[in-house]
Structure formats: structure tokens, C-alpha cells
TIGU-45470 format. One record per residue: residue number from 1; residue in three letters; x, y, z of N, C-alpha, C in turn. Coordinates in nm, 3 decimals, m for minus. Layout:
ATOM   nr  rest     n.px     n.py     n.pz    ca.px    ca.py    ca.pz     c.px     c.py     c.pz
ATOM  NUM   ALA        X        Y        Z        X        Y        Z        X        Y        Z
...
% end
This chain:
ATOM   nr  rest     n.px     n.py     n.pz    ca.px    ca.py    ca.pz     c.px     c.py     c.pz
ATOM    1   UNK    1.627   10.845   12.094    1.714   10.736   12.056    1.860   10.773   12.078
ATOM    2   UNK    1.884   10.923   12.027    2.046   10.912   12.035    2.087   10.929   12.177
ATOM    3   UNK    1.961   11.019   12.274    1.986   11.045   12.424    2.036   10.882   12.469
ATOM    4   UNK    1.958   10.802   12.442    1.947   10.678   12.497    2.082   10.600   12.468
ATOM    5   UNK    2.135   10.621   12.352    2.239   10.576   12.292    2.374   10.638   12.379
ATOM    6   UNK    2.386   10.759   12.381    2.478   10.832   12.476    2.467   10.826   12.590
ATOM    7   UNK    2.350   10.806   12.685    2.351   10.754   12.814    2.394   10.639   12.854
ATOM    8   UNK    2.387   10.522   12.750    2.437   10.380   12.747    2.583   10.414   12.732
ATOM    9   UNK    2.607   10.472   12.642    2.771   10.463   12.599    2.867   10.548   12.716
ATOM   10   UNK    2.813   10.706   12.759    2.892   10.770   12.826    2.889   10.650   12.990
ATOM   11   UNK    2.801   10.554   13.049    2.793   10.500   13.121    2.891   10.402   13.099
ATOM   12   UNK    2.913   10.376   13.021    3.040   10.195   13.006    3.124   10.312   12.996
ATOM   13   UNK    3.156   10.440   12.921    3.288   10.461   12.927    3.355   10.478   13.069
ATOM   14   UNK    3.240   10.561   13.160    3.303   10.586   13.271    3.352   10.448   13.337
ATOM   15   UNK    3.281   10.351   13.328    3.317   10.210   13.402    3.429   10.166   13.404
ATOM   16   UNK    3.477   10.211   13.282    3.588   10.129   13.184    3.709   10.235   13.221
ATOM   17   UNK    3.687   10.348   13.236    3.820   10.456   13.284    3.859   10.516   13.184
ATOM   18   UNK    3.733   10.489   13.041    3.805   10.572   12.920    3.829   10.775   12.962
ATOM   19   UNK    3.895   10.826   12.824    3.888   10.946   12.909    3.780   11.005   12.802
ATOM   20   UNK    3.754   11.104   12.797    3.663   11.186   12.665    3.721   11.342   12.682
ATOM   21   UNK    3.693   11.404   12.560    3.735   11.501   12.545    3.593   11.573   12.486
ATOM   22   UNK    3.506   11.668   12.492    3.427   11.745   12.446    3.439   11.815   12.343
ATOM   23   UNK    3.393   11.867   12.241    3.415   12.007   12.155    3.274   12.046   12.146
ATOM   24   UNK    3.229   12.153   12.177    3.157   12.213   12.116    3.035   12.205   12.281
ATOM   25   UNK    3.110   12.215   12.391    2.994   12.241   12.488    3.060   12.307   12.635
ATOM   26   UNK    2.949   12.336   12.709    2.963   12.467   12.809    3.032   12.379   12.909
ATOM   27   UNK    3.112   12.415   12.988    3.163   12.363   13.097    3.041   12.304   13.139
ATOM   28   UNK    2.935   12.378   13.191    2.825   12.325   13.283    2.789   12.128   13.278
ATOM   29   UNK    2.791   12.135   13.113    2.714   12.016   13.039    2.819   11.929   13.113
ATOM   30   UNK    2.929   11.926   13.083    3.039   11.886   13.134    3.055   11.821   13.347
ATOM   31   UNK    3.004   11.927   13.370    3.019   11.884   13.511    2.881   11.853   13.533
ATOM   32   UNK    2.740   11.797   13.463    2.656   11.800   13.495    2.642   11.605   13.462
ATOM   33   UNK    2.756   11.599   13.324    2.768   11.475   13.304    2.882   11.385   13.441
ATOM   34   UNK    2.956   11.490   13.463    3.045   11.431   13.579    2.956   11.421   13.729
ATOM   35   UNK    2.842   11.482   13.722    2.771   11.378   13.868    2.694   11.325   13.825
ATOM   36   UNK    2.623   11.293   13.735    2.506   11.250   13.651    2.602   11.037   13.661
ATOM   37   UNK    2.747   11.050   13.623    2.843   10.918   13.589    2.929   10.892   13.670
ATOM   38   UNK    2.905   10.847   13.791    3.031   10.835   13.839    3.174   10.764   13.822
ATOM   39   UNK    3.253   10.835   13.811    3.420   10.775   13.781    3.425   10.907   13.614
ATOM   40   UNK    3.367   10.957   13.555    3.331   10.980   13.423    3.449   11.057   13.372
ATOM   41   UNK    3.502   11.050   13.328    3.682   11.146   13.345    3.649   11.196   13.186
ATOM   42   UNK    3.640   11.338   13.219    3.622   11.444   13.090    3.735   11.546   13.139
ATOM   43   UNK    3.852   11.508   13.005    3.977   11.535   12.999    3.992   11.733   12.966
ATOM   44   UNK    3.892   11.726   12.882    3.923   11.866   12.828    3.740   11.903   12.754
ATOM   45   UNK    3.717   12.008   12.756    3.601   12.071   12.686    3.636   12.186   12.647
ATOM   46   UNK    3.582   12.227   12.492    3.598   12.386   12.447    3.490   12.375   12.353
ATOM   47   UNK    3.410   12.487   12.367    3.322   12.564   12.294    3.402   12.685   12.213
ATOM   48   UNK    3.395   12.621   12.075    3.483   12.694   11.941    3.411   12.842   11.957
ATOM   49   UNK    3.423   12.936   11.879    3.353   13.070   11.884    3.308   13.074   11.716
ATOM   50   UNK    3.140   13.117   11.695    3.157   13.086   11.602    3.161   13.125   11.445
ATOM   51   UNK    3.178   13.016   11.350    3.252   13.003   11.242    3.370   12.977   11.281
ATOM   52   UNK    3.409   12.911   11.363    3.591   12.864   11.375    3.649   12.818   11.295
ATOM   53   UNK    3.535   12.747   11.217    3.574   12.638   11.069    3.656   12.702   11.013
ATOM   54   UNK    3.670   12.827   10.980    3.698   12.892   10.858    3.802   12.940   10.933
ATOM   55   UNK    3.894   12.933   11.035    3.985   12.949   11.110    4.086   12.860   11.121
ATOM   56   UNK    4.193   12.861   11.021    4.267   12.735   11.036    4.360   12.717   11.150
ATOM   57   UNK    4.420   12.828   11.202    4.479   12.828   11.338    4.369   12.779   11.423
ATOM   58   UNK    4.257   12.862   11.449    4.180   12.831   11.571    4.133   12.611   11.521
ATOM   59   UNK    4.166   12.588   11.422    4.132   12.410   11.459    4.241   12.344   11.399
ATOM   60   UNK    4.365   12.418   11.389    4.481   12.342   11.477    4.516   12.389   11.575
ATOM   61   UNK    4.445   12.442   11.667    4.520   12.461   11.831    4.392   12.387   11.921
ATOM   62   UNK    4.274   12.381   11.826    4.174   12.266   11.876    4.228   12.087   11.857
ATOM   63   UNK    4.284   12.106   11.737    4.328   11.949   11.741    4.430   11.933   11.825
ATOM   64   UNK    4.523   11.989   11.833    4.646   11.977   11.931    4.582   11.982   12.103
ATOM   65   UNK    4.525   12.096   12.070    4.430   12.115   12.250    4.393   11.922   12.307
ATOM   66   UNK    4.283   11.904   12.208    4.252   11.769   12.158    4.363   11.643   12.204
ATOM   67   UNK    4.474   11.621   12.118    4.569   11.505   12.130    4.650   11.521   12.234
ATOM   68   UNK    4.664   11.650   12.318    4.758   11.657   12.412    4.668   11.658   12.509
ATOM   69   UNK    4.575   11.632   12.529    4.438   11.578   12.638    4.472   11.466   12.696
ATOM   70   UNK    4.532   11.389   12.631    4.500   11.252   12.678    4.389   11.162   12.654
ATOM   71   UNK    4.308   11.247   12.636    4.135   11.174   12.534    4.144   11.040   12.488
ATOM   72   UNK    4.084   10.999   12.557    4.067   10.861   12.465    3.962   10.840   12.374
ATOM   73   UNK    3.870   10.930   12.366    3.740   10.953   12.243    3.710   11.076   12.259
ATOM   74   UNK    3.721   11.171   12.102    3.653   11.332   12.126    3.514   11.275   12.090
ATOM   75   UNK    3.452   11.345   12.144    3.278   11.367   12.130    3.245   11.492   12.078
ATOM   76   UNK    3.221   11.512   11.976    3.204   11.651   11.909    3.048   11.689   11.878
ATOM   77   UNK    3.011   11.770   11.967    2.838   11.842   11.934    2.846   11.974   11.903
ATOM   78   UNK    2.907   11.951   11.757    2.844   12.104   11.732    2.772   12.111   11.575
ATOM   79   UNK    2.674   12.088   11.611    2.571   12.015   11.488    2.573   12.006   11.345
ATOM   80   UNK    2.512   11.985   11.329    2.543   11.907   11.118    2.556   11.994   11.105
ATOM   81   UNK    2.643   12.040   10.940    2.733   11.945   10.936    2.927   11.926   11.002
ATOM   82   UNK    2.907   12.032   11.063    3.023   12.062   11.144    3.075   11.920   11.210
ATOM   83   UNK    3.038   11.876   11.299    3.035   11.773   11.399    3.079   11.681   11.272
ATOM   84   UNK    3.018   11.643   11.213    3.067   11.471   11.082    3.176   11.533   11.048
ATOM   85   UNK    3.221   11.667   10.992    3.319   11.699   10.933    3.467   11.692   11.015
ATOM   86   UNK    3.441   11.732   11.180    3.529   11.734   11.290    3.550   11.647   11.351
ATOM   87   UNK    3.486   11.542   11.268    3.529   11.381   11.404    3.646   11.286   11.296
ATOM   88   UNK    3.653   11.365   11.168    3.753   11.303   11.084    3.936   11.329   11.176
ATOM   89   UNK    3.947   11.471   11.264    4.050   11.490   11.295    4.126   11.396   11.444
ATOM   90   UNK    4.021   11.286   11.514    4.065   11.230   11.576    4.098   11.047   11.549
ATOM   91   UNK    4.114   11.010   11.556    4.155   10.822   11.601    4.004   10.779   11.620
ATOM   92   UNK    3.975   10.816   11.698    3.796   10.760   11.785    3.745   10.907   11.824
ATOM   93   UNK    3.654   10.935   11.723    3.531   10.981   11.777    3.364   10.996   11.782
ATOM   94   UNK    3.333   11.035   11.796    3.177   11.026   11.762    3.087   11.188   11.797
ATOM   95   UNK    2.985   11.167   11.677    2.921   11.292   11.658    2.810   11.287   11.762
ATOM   96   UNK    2.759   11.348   11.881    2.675   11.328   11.932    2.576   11.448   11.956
ATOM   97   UNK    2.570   11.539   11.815    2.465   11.634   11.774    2.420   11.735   11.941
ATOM   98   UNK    2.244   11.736   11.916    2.194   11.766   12.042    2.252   11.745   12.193
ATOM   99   UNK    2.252   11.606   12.152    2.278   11.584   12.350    2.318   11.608   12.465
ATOM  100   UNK    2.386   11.680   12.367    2.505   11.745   12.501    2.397   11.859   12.554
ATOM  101   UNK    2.339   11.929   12.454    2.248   12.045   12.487    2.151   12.010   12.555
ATOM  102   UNK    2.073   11.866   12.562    2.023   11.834   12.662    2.033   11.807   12.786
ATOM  103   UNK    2.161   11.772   12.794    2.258   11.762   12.927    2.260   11.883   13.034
ATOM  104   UNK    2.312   11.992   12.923    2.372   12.122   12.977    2.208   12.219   13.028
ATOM  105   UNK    2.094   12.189   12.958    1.954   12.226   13.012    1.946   12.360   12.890
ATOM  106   UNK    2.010   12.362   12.794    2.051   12.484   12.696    1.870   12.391   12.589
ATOM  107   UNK    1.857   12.295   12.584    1.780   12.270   12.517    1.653   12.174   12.569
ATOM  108   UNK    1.547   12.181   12.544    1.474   12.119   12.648    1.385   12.008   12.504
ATOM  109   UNK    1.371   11.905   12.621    1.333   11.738   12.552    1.187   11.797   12.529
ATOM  110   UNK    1.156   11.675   12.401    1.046   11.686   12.355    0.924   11.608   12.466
ATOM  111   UNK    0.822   11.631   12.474    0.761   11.583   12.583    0.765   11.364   12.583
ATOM  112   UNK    0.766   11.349   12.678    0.739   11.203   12.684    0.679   11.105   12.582
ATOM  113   UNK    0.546   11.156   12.568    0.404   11.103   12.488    0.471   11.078   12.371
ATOM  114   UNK    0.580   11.169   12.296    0.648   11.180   12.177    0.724   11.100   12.177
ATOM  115   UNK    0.735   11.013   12.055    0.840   10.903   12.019    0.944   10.998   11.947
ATOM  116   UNK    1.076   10.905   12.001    1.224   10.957   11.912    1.205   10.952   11.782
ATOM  117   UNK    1.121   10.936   11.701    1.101   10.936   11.611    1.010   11.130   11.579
ATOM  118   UNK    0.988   11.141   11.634    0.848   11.282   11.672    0.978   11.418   11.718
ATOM  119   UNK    1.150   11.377   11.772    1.196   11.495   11.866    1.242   11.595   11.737
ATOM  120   UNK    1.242   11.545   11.620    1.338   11.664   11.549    1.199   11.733   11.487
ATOM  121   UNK    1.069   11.711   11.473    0.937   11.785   11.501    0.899   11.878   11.607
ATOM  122   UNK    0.973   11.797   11.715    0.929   11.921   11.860    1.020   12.020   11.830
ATOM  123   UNK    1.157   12.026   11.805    1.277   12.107   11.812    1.213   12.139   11.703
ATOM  124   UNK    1.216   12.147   11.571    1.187   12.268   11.542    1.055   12.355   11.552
ATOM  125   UNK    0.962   12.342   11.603    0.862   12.437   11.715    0.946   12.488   11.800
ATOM  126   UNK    1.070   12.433   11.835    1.140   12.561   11.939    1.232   12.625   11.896
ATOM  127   UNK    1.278   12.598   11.775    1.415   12.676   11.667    1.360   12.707   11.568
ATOM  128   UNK    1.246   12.707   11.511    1.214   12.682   11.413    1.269   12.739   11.269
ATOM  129   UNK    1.326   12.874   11.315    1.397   12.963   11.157    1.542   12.886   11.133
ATOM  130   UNK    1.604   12.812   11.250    1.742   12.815   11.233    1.705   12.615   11.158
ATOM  131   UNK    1.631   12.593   11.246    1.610   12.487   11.207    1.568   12.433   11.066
ATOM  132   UNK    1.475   12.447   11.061    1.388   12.445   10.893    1.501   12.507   10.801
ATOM  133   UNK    1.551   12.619   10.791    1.656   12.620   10.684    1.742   12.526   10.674
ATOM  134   UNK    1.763   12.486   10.783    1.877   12.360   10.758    1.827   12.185   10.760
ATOM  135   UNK    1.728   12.220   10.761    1.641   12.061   10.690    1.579   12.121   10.530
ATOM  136   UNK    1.570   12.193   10.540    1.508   12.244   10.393    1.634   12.219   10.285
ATOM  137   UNK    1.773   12.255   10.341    1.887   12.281   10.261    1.951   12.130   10.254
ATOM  138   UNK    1.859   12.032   10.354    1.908   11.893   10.341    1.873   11.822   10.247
ATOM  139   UNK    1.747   11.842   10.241    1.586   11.788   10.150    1.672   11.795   10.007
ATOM  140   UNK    1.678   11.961    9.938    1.722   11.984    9.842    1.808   11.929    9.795
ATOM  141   UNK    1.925   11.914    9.893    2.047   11.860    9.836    2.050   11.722    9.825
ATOM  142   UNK    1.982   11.644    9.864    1.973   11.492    9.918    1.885   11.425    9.764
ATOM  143   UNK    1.774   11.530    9.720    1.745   11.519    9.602    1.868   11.424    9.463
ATOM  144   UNK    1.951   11.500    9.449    2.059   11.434    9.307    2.074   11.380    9.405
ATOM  145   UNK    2.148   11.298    9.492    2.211   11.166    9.505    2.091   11.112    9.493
ATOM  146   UNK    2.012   11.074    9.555    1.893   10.956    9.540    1.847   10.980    9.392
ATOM  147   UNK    1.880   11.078    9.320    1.875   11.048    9.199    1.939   10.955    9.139
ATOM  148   UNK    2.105   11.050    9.157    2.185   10.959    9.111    2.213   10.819    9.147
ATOM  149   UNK    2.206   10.746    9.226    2.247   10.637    9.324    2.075   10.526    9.314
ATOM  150   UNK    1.962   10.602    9.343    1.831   10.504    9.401    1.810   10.480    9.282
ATOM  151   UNK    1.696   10.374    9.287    1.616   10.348    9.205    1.534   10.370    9.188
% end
């Protein structure tokens, strides 16, 4: 679903002459989306080193890197919860998790037969330690609000 969603969207942007700016992927992904779209104008890409978070220089010389791009939308994949937290520092952006890693060939699609509903099941059969801790640590926490809040 979200592949599908970003193939639709990175396609009108190129049409349209928007620019994009990357965070969080390999050059490759980058020039793989630039023949994959033609016209597709990707202004700037950087892959943070990591824990950058905790680097307040290293993400203000990312935001500045960022606004002096020219970007007309950052696209930030560098997965929950990083990415939701890093799309607060632009005008327009959007979190687009995986995809990029599917792009770049760093991560490989769940087979066909499998509904988008079935891919975060395949991925973790292929991540599985990095993964599961961090759905396990979702589960838990997600607990009190639907306490607090559901019915």
C-alpha cells in the first residue's frame, strides 16, 4: 500500500517539477528513483550516521542542508519513530518509512501472493530481532492510551 502510494505520488511530483529532498537514504535509491521518473528532480539526499538524533549540531546542519536545497517536499525514511519526529522540521513533508529501501534493493518485497496487509509479517522473517523489539515496544506502549482514550 505505501509502495503504491509513493509510486503514485513521487510520479505527479516529477510531472509537476516539484523538487524533493531525501533524508535518510543511499545515493543509489536516489538515482534509481531518477530513471525509474522521468523529469524527477531530487535536490539533495543524506544518510544521517547513526543516532544523529541525539546530535544537535548534526540536525541543524541537516535542517539548514534541507532549506537551502531548494526542496519543495523532504521525504524522510528513516523509520519509526525517527521519520514522524523529523518531518515536524520542514513546511511539507512526508514519512515514507521502508520504501525508499525498496527502491535502493537494500530491502527485498514481500512475495506477490501476499497482501499489503501480510508485508510487515514478511519483514519481520527477514529482520526479525530488530524488528519484533520494536513492534513489541509498540504493542506495550499503545496499551494506556487505548486505555485511556477507547472504550
Amino acid at each position: 500500500m505505501r509502495m503504491k502510494f509513493l509510486n503514485t505520488k513521487v510520479d505527479n511530483l516529477s510531472m509537476n517539477g516539484y523538487k524533493i529532498y531525501i533524508l535518510g537514504v543511499a545515493a543509489r535509491a536516489a538515482d534509481n528513483l531518477r530513471m525509474k521518473y522521468e523529469g524527477l528532480q531530487i535536490v539533495g539526499t543524506y544518510s544521517p550516521p547513526i543516532r544523529f538524533e541525539k546530535d544537535n549540531e548534526e540536525v541543524r546542519s541537516i535542517i539548514i542542508e534541507n532549506n537551502d536545497s531548494g526542496a519543495d517536499i523532504l521525504a524522510v525514511a528513516l523509520g519509526s519513530p525517527k521519520s514522524e519526529k523529523f518531518t515536524y522540521t520542514a513546511s511539507l513533508s512526508t514519512s515514507i518509512g521502508v520504501t525508499i529501501d525498496f527502491e535502493d534493493g537494500n530491502v527485498k518485497r514481500a512475495p506477490k501472493w501476499m497482501s499489503a496487509r501480510l508485508e510487515g509479517l514478511y519483514r519481520i522473517t527477514q529482520a526479525h530481532a530488530r524488528l519484533i523489539k520494536r513492534y513489541m515496544k509498540d504493542v506495550i506502549s499503545i496499551g494506556p492510551i487505548m486505555k485511556k482514550y477507547g472504550k
